[in-house]
C-alpha positions in Angstrom: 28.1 -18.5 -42.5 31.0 -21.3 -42.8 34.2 -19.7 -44.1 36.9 -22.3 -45.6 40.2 -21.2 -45.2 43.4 -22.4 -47.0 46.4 -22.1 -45.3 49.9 -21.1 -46.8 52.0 -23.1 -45.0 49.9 -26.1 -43.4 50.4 -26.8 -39.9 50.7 -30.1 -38.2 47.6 -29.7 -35.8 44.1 -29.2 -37.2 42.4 -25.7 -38.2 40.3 -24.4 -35.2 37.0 -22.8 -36.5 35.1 -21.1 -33.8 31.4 -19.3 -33.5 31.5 -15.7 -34.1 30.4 -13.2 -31.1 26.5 -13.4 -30.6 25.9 -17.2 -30.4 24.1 -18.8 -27.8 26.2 -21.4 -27.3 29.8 -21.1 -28.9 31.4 -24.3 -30.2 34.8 -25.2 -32.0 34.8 -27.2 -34.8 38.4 -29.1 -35.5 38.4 -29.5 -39.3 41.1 -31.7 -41.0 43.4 -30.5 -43.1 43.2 -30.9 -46.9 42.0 -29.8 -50.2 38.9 -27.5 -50.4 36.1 -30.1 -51.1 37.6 -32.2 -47.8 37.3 -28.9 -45.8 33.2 -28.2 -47.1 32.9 -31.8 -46.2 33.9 -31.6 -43.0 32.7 -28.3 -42.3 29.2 -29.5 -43.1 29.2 -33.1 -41.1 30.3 -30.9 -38.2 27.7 -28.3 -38.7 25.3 -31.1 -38.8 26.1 -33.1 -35.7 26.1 -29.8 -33.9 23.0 -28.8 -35.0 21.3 -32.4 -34.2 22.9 -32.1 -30.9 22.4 -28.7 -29.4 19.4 -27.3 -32.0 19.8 -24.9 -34.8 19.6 -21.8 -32.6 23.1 -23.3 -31.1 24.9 -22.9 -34.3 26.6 -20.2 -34.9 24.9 -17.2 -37.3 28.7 -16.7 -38.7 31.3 -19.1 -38.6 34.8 -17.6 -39.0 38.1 -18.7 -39.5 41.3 -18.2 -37.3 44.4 -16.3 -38.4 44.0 -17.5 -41.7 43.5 -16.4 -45.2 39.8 -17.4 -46.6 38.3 -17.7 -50.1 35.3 -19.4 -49.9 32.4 -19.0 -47.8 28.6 -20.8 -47.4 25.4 -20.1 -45.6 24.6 -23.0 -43.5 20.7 -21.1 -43.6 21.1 -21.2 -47.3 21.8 -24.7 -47.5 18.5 -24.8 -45.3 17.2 -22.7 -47.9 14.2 -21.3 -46.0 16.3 -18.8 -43.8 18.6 -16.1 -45.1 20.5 -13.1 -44.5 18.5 -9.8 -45.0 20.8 -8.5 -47.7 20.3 -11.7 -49.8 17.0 -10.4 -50.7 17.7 -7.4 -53.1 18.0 -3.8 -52.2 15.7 -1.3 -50.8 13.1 -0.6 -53.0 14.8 -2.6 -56.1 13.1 -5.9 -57.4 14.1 -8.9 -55.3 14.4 -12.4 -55.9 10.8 -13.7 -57.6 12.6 -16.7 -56.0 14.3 -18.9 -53.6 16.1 -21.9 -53.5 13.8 -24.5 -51.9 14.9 -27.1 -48.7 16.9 -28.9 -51.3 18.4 -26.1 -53.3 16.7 -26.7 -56.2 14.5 -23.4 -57.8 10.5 -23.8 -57.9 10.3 -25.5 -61.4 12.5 -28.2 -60.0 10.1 -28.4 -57.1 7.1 -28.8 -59.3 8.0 -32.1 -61.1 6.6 -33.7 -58.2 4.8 -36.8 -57.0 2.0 -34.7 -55.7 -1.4 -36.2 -57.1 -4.5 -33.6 -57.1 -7.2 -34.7 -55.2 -9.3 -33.6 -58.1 -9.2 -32.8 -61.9 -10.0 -28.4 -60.6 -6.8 -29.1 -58.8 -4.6 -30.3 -61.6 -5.5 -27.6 -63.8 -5.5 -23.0 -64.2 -8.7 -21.8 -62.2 -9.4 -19.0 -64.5 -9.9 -16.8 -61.3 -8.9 -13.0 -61.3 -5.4 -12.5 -60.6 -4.5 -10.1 -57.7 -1.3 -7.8 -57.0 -1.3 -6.5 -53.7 1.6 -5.8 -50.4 2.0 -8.0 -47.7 4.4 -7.1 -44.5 6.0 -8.7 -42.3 7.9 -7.3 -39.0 11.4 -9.0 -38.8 14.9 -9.4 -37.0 18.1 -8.1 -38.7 18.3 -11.7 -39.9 15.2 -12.3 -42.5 13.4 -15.2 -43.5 12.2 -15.3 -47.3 8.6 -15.6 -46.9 8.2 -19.3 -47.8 5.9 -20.9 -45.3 5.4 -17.9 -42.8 2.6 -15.9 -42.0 2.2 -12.2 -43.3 0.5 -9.3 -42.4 -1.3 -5.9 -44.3 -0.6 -2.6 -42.4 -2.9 -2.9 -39.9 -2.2 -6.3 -39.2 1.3 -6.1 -38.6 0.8 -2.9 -36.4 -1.3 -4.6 -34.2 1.3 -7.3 -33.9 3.9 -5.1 -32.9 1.7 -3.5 -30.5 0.3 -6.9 -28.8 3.6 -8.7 -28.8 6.6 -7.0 -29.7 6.8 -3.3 -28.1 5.4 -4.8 -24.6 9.4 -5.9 -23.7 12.8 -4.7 -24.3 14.6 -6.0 -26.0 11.7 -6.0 -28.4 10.0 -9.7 -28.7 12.2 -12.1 -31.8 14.8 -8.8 -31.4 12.4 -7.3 -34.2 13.8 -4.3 -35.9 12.5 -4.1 -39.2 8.9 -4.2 -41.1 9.4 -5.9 -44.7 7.0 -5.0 -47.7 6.2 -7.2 -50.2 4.5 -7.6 -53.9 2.4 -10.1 -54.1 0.2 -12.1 -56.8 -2.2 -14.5 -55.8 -5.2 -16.3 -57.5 -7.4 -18.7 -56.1 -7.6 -22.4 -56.4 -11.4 -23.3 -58.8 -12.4 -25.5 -55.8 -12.0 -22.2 -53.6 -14.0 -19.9 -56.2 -16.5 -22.9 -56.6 -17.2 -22.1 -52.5 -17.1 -17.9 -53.7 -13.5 -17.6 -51.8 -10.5 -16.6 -53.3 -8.3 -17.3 -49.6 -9.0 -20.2 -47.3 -8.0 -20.2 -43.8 -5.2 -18.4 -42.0 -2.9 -21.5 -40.7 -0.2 -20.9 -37.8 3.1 -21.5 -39.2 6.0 -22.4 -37.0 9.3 -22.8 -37.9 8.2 -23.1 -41.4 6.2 -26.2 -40.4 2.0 -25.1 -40.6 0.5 -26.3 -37.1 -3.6 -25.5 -38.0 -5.3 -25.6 -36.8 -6.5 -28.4 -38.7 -10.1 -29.9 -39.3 -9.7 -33.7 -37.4 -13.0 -35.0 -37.4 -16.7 -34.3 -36.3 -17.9 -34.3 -32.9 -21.8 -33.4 -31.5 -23.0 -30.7 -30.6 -25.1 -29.6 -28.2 -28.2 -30.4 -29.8 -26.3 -34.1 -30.9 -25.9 -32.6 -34.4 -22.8 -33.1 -36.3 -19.8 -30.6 -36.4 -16.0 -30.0 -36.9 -13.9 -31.0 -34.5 -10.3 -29.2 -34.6 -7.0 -30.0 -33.6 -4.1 -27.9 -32.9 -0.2 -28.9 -34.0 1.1 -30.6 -36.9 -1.7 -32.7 -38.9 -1.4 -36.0 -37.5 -2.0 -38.1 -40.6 -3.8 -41.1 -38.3 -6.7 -38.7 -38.4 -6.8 -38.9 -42.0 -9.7 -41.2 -42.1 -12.1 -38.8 -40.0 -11.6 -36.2 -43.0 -11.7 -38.6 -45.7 -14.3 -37.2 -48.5 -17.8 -38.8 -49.3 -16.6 -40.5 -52.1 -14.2 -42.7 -50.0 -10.9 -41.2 -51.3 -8.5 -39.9 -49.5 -6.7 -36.5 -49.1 -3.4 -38.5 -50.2 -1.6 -37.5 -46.6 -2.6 -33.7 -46.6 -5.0 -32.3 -44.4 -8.3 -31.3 -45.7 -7.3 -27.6 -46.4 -4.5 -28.0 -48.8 -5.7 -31.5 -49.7 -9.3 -30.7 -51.1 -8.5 -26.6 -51.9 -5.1 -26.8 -53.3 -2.2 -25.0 -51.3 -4.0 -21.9 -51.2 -3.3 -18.7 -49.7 -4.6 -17.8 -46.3 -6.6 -14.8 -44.5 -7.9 -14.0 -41.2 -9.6 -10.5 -40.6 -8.8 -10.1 -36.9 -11.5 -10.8 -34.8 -12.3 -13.8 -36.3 -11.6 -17.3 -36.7 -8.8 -18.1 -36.2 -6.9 -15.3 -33.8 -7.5 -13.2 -32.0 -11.5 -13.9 -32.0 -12.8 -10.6 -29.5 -12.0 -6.6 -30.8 -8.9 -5.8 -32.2 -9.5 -1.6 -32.8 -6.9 -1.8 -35.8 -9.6 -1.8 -38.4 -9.4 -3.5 -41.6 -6.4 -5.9 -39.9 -5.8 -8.9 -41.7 -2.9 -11.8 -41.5 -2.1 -14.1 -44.1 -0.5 -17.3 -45.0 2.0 -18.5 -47.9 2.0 -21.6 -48.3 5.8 -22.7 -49.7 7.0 -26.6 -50.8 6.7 -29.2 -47.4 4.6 -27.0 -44.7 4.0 -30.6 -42.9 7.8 -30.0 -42.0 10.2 -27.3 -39.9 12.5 -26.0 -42.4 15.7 -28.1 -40.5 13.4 -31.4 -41.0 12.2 -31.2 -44.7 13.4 -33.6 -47.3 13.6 -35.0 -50.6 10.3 -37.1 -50.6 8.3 -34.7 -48.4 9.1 -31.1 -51.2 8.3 -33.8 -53.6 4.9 -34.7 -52.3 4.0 -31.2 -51.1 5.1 -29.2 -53.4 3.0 -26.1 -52.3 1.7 -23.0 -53.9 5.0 -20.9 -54.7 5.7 -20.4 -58.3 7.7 -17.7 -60.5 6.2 -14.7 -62.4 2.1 -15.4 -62.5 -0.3 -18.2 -60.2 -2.2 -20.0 -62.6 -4.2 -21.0 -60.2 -3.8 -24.5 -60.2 -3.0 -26.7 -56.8 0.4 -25.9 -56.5 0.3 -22.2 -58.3 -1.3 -19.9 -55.9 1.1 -17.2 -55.3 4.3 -15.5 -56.2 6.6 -12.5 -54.4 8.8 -9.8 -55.0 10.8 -7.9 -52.0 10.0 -4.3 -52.4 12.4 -3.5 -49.2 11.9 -2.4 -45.7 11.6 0.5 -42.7 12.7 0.0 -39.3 10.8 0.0 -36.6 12.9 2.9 -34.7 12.7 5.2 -37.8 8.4 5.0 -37.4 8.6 5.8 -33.6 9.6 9.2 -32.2 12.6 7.9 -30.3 15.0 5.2 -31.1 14.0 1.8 -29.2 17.8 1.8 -27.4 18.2 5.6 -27.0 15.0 5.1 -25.3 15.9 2.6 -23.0 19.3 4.2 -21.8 17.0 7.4 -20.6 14.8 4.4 -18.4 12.2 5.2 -21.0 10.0 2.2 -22.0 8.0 2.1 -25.5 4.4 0.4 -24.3 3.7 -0.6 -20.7 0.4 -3.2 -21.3 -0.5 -2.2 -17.8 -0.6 1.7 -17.4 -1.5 1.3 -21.2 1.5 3.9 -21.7 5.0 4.3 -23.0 7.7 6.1 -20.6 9.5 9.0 -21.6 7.3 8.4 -25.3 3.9 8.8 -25.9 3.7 6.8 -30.0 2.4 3.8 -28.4 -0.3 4.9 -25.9 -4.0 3.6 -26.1 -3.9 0.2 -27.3 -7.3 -0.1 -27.7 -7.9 3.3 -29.1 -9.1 3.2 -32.9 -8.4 6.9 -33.9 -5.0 6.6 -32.7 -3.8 3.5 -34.0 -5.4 4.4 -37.6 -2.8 7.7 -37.4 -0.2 4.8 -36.4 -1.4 3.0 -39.2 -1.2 6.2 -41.6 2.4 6.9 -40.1 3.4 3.3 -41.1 1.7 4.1 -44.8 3.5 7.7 -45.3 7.6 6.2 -44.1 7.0 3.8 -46.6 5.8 6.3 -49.3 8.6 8.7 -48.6 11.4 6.1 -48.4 9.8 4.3 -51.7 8.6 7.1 -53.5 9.3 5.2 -56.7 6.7 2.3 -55.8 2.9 2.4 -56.0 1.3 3.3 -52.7 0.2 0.6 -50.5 -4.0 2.5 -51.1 -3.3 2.4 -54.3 -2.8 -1.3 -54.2 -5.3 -2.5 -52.0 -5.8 -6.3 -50.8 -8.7 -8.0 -51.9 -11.5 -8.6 -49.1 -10.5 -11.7 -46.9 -13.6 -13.4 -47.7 -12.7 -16.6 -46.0 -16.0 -18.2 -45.2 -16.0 -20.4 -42.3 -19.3 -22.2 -42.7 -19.0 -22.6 -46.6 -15.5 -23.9 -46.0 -15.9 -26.6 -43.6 -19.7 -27.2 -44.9 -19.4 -31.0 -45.3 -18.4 -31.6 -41.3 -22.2 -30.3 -40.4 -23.5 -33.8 -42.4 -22.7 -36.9 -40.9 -19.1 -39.0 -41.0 -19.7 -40.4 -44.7 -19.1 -44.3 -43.9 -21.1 -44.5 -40.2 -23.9 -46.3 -39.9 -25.0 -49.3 -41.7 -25.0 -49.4 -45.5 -27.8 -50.2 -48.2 -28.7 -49.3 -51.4 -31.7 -47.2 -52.3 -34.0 -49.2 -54.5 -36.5 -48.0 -57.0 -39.3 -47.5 -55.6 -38.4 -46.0 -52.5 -38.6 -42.8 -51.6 -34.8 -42.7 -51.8 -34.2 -43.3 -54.9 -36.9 -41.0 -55.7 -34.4 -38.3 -54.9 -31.1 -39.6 -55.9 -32.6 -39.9 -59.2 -34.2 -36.5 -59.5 -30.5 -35.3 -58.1 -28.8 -36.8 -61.1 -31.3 -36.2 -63.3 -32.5 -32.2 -62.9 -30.9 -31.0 -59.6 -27.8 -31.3 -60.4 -28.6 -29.1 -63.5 -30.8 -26.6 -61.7 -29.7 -26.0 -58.2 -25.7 -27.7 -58.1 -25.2 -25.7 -54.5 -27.8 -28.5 -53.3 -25.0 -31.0 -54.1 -21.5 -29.6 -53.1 -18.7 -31.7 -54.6 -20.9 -34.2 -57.1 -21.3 -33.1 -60.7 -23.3 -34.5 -63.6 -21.0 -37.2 -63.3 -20.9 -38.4 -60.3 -22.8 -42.0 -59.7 -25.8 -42.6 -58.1 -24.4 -44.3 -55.2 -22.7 -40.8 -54.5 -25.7 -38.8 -54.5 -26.8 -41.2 -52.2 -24.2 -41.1 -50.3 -24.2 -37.0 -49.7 -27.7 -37.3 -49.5 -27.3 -39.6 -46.3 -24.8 -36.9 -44.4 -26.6 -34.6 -45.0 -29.3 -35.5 -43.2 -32.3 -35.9 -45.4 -35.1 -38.3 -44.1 -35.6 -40.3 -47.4 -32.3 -41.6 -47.2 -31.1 -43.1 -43.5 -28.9 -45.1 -44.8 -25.6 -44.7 -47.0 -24.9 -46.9 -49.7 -22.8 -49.8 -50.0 -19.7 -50.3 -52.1 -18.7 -46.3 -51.6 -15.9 -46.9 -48.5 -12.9 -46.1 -47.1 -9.6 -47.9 -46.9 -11.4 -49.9 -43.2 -14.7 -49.6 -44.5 -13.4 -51.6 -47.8 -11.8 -53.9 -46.0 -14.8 -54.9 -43.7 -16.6 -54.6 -46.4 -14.2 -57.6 -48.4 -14.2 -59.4 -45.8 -17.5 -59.9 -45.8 -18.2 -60.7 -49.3 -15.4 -63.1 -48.6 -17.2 -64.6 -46.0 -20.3 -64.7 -48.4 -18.9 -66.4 -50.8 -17.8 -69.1 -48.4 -20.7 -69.5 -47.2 -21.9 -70.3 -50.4 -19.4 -72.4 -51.4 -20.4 -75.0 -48.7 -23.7 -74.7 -49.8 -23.1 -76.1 -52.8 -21.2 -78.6 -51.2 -24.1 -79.4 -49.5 -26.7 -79.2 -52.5 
C-alpha cells in the first residue's frame, strides 16, 4: 500500500518513503515534492522500476510515509488487480464482491468487448447446459488473492493439500493461515457437453499465469500408433501448428483446451490425471481451476492486448455458458487453520511441538495430523473442517447440502482426436467416385452423419466432403490412406501455393512452346 503524504510546511529536501516492517528487501523511495497527482506519479514510476529490478516479492506489502500527515493511499496489488488484501473481499459470511477489477482495472463487462474470436459458432453463443452452484476452498496467507486464475479445492481436496504440503514445515508452507470458502456458478461450454463433460482438465496455475500441462503434439507409441504428446510450462505458441484442428484452422494463439472448449472450468479427482496420479486416502478429493482474463500471463506481465484477446471465463451474476462465460463467485468468508487444529500452530511450536512429521507419520506434542494415509481419520478431519464452517456460518447452506457436481473430466474423450494421425502428414489426394473412399465420405455426409454423429467428432451436416475425408484419413480407416488436398494449414497452404504456382509456370511455357 503506497500512502501519499502532503506536507504542511514543505521542506527543501525530498520526502523519504520507506518499506514497512516485513519486506524482504526494504528500499527508500525519494519522491519529489509537489502537488498530489506529481506525488502518485512518482510513487508509481518508483514502484515500477523497483519491482522490474528486484521482483514483486521485493516490494514492500505497505508502503508508509515518514513523520508526515497522509490522505491518500493505493494498493500497488490493486493496481495489479489480481492480488489483494484479505479484507477487500467482504466480511465473514456476508456476500463478497461478484467481482474484481481485472489486470487493467476495468470490471468484467469491460473485459468482454474483446478481440477474442471463437474458434467455433458453440463457442460464440449460451450452451444451454444446467447451471451449477456449489463451494470451492482455497487455503491462504493473511494476504488473499481473489480467485481469478488460481486453482481451488472442495473439502477434501484442500485437506489433503494442507496435509501434503503445508503442515510438513513450520512456519507453515506460503505462511498459510486461513481456508477461504467460496460460492460458485459454473456451466459448461456446448463443445464440452457435446463430449458429456461439463469441466475439462485441471491446469497448474502459477502466479496467475496457467503452465498445463498443455496438449503439444502427437508422438508414437509403443505399438507406432499415434498419441498426445504433453508439455509442461506456459503454452509455447510455436507449437501451435502440431494442435491445429482437421479443418486447417487454427486455435487463434490459445492452446487447444481453452482454444477448442472455451475457457472452461477445470477438475481433477485426485488420483488421476493430472496430480497426484497413485492413492490419495482423502476420498472424494477434487481441485479445480478458474479460469480469469490473460491466463497465458503472470498477473505482474498481463496487458492491454493480451485481457483483450483472452478474455477468459469470469463473468457477473450467471455463466451463460458461452466461451468466455463459464463461471462466477461470491466470497462466503473464511476459518483459520489454527482454529480446526487442537493447538494453535505457534503455541505449538514454542512447547518444541511439531504439527505433522512426514517421517514418523506423527505430530509432536499433537496428535490432529497423524496417519496420513489413513482414510477413516482424515474423513473425521474432513468432517471437522465441514462442522467449523457450519458453526461459524450457521446462516449459509451446508457445504452437503450443496454438493459439487461429479468431476467427469474424461481424458480419452477429451484429447480423442490426438489418437488419429497429424491432419496434414502424408501426401494429399482426393477421393474419387468410384473408389472405395468416396464410398464412405459420401455415405458420411449423406446418413452417418445423421444416424451415428459420435462416428464423426467435430463435422456436422455441414461440413464438406473434403473434411469428412480428411477425419476419415486420421483416423485411420483403410479406405482412405490419403488426406485430401486443398484442407491445409498456414505451411501446408503455402507449399501447397507454391506449387500450383509452379504449375501454372510450367504451363505457361508450354504454351510458349505450343
Amino acid at each position: 500500500q503506497v500512502s501519499f503524504c502532503r506536507v504542511k510546511s514543505p521542506p527543501a529536501k525530498a520526502v523519504p518513503v520507506r518499506a514497512a516492517a516485513g519486506v524482504r528487501a526494504s528500499r527508500t523511495l525519494q519522491l519529489p515534492l509537489g502537488d498530489m497527482a506529481s506525488y502518485r506519479a512518482a510513487a508509481l514510476t518508483a514502484l515500477l522500476a523497483a519491482t522490474a529490478v528486484g521482483g514483486a516479492d521485493d516490494v514492500g506489502s505497505a508502503l508508509t510515509c515518514e513523520d508526515e500527515e497522509c490522505d491518500a493511499a493505493l494498493e500497488l496489488r490493486q493496481l495489479r488487480g489480481v492480488r489483494r488484501h484479505s479484507d477487500s473481499l467482504g466480511p465473514h459470511g456476508g456476500p463478497g464482491p461478484t467481482v474484481i477489477e481485472d489486470q487493467l482495472g476495468s470490471d468484467v463487462s469491460e473485459v468482454k468487448n474483446s478481440t477474442w474470436k471463437p474458434w467455433s459458432q458453440d463457442l460464440a453463443q449460451p450452451s444451454g447446459a444446467p447451471l451449477y452452484t456449489f463451494y470451492m476452498y482455497r487455503a491462504v496467507s493473511d494476504e488473499t488473492y481473489s480467485p481469478i486464475n488460481v486453482n481451488m479445492a472442495n473439502l477434501p481436496g484442500v485437506l489433503w493439500y494442507l496435509h501434503h504440503e503445508v503442515v510438513v514445515q513450520y512456519p507453515r508452507k506460503f505462511q498459510i493461515t486461513s481456508i477461504e470458502r467460496f460460492k460458485v456458478q459454473m456451466r459448461a461450454t456446448a463443445p464440452l457437453m457435446k463430449k458429456n463433460m461439463h469441466f475439462g482438465p485441471r491446469m497448474a496455475m502459477d502466479r496467475s499465469q496457467c503452465t498445463g500441462p498443455f496438449v503439444c503434439g502427437r508422438q508414437k507409441a509403443a505399438a507406432g500408433n499415434p498419441e498426445p504428446s504433453f508439455c509442461e510450462g506456459p503454452f509455447d505458441k510455436a507449437k501451435e501448428a502440431n494442435v491445429m484442428a482437421a479443418n486447417g484452422k487454427s486455435y487463434g494463439g490459445l492452446p487447444f483446451e481453452y482454444g477448442k472448449y472455451g475457457f472452461h472450468v477445470g477438475c481433477n479427482n485426485l488420483g488421476e490425471y493430472p496430480f497426484p496420479m497413485y492413492d490419495v486416502y482423502y476420498p472424494e478429493s477434487v481441485w479445480y481451476t478458474l479460469p480469469g482474463s490473460c491466463p497465458s500471463k503472470t498477473f505482474d506481465s498481463s496487458d492491454a492486448k493480451c485481457v483483450s484477446a483472452e478474455p477468459g471465463g469470469l463473468v457477473k451474476g450467471e455463466p451463460t455458458g458461452a466461451g468466455d462465460s463459464t463461471w462466477s463467485y461470491e466470497f462466503m468468508g473464511k476459518v483459520a487453520v489454527d482454529e480446526l487444529v487442537d493447538t494453535p500452530v505457534d503455541q505449538l511450536n514454542k512447547q518444541g511441538g511439531r504439527e505433522y512429521d512426514p517421517f514418523t507419520d506423527k505430530g509432536i506434542r499433537t496428535s490432529f495430523w497423524d496417519g496420513i494415509n489413513n482414510t477413516a481419520a482424515n474423513s473425521k478431519r474432513v468432517t471437522a473442517l465441514r462442522k467449523l464452517f457450519a458453526t461459524k456460518f450457521s446462516n449459509q447452506t451446508l457445504d452437503e447440502e450443496m454438493p459439487s457436481p461429479p468431476c467427469d473430466f474424461n481424458f480419452g474423450m477429451f484429447y480423442k482426436e490426438f489418437w488419429y494421425k497429424a491432419p496434414f502428414s502424408g501426401p494429399c489426394k482426393d477421393a474419387v467416385e468410384g473408389d472405395d473412399c468416396y464410398t464412405m465420405v459420401h455415405w458420411g455426409t449423406s446418413e452417418g452423419i445423421y444416424s451415428h454423429p459420435e462416428y464423426y467428432p467435430g463435422l456436422t451436416a455441414a461440413s464438406s466432403l473434403k473434411e469428412f475425408q480428411q477425419l476419415l484419413y486420421m483416423q485411420g480407416k483403410a479406405a482412405c490412406p490419403n488426406r485430401p488436398c486443398g484442407i491445409a494449414g498456414k505451411e501446408e497452404s503455402k507449399e501447397e501455393d507454391g506449387e500450383k504456382k509452379a504449375d501454372s509456370e510450367e504451363e505457361k511455357e508450354e504454351k510458349k512452346k505450343q
